[in-house]
N, C-alpha and C positions, 0 to 999 in steps of 0.2 A: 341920747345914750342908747345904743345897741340893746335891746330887749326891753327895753323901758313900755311900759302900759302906758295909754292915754286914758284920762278922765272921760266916761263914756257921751257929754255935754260935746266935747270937744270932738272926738270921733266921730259924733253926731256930726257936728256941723262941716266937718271936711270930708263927708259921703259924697260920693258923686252922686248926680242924676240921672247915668245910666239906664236902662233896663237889663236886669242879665237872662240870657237866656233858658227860658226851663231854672231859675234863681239860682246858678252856680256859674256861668260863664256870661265874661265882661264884653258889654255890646256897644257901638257910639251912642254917644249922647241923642239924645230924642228929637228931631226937628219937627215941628211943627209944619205940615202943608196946608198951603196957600189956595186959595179959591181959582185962581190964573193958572195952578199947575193942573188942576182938575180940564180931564176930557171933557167936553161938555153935549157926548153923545155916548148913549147911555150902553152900547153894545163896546165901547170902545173901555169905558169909565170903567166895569165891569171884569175887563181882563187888565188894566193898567192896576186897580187895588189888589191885586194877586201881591205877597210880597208887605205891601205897606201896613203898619202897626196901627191899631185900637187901640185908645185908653181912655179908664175910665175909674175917677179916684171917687171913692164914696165913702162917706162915714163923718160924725161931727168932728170938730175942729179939734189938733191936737190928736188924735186919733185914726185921721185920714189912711187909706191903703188904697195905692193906685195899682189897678188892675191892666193886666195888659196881653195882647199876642198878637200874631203874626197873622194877618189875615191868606188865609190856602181857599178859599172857596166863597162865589157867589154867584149869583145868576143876573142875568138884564132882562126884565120887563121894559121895553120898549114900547115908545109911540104907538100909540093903535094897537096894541098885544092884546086880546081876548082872554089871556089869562091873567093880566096884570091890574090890579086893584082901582086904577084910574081909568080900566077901559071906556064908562059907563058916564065918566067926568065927575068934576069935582065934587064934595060930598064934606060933610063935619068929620065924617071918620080917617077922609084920602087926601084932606086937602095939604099936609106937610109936602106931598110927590107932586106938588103943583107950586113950590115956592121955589127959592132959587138953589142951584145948583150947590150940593154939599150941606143940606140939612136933613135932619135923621125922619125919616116918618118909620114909626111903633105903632104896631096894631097886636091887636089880641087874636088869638086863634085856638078852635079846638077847646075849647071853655080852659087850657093849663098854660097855654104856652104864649111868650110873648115872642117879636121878631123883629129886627133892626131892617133897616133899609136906608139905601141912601140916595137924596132925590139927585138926580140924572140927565135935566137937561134944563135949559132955558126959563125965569120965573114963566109960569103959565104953561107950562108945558107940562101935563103928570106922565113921569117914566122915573123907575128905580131901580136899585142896585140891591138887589137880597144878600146880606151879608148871611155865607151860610156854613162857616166854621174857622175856626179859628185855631194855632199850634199857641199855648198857654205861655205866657214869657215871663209876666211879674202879678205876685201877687197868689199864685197857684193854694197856697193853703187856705184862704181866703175863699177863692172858687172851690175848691174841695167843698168846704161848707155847704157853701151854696148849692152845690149841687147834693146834696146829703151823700158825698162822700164817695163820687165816682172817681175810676180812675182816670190818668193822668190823659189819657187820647181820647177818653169821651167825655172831656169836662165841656167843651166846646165845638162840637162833632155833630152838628147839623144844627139851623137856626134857634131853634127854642133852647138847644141848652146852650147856645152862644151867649142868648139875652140873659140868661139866668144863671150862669158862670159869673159874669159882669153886672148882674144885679140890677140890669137892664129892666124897666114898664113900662106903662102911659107917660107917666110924670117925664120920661123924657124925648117925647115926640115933640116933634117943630125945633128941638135944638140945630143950634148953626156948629158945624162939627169944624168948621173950620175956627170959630172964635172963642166957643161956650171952656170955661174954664173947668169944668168937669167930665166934659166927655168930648172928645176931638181926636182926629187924626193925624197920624205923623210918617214920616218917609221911611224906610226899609231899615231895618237894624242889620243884615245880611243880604248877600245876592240873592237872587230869587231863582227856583230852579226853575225848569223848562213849564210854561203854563200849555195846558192842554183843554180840551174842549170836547164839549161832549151836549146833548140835549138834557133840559133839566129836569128835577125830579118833583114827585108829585101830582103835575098840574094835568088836567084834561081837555086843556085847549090849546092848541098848536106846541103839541106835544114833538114836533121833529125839528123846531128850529133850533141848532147847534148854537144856543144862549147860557150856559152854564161854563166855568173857567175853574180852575182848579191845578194847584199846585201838583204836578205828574209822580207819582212815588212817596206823597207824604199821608203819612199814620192818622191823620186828624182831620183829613177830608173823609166828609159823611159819605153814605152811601157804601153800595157793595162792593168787593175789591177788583170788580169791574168796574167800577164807575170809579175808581181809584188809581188805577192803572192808564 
């Protein structure tokens, strides 16, 4: 019947599994990506997850809230890179950047801040992918929290507050992002605009190699509105 309410059990169950965008506009369905679609060179992997979705549902059962956004920015540590955590070789703290291609290694930094990476190239080989901001999709009031309450372009706007938007720490370093049922990645909810390329930010060792990638004209890429432009 024309106006008729559904019993909210029911509505329940006929929700899609979308993500919608910024939580008001209707996106595809979420696919899950495959470890075969992954680059499995880490300067290539680096500019190819421009565009592709994070997600990360967290909370007890019954309860759950899946988080999620658009990844616009990260950098490649590369084989042999002097500024990249595995320069020095494998270690208790690096060893996730030395398993196979498409698992998360988390490290702590700056005694506040935590940092997502994703390993980058062949098991035994350490090189990663700094995931380094994020445009917020599902989930945004959730991360609000989490973040005590910033707004909407800096919930996710440079690594540390990526991880702690999404509620990101230790507890999930060495996950397989391609299988792990709580935190994985999935293919582009929309096109992805022009990726541009720029040297990356912070580091003090091979400060000129054009290794940082980043969505060209989006509000949610860290850095100054040069490094945004």
């Amino acid at each position: 019947m024309p106006g008729r309410v559904q019993p909210r059990a029911q509505r329940a169950a006929k929700a899609p599994t979308a993500v919608p965008a910024a939580e008001s506009s209707p996106v595809p369905i979420l696919r899950r990506l495959t470890r075969a679609e992954l680059p499995a060179n880490t300067s290539e992997l680096a500019r190819w997850l421009i565009g592709k979705t994070l997600v990360h549902e967290r909370g007890p059962a019954g309860r759950r809230v899946r988080l999620s956004g658009r990844i616009v920015e990260t950098e490649a540590y590369v084989p042999g890179d002097a500024s990249g955590h595995a320069f020095r070789g494998e270690t208790a703290r690096n060893g996730s950047l030395f398993r196979e291609l498409g698992r998360a290694y988390v490290y702590f930094v700056y005694g506040c801040w935590h940092c997502l990476n994703v390993a980058a190239e062949r098991e035994g080989v350490g090189a990663g992918v700094l995931l380094r901001a994020l445009e917020p999709l599902e989930g945004i009031a959730a991360m609000t929290r989490l973040r005590g309450g910033a707004s909407l372009h800096d919930l996710a706007r440079g690594p540390g507050r990526l991880a702690a938007a999404l509620g990101l720490d230790l507890r999930h370093d060495a996950l397989d992002l391609m299988t792990d049922p709580n935190l994985w990645l999935v293919d582009a909810v929309r096109t992805t605009g022009e990726v541009a390329t720029s040297v990356r930010i912070g580091i003090s060792k091979e400060v000129d190699r054009p290794l940082r990638f980043y969505e060209r004209g989006s509000r949610f890429v860290s850095g100054s509105a040069r490094m945004r432009g």
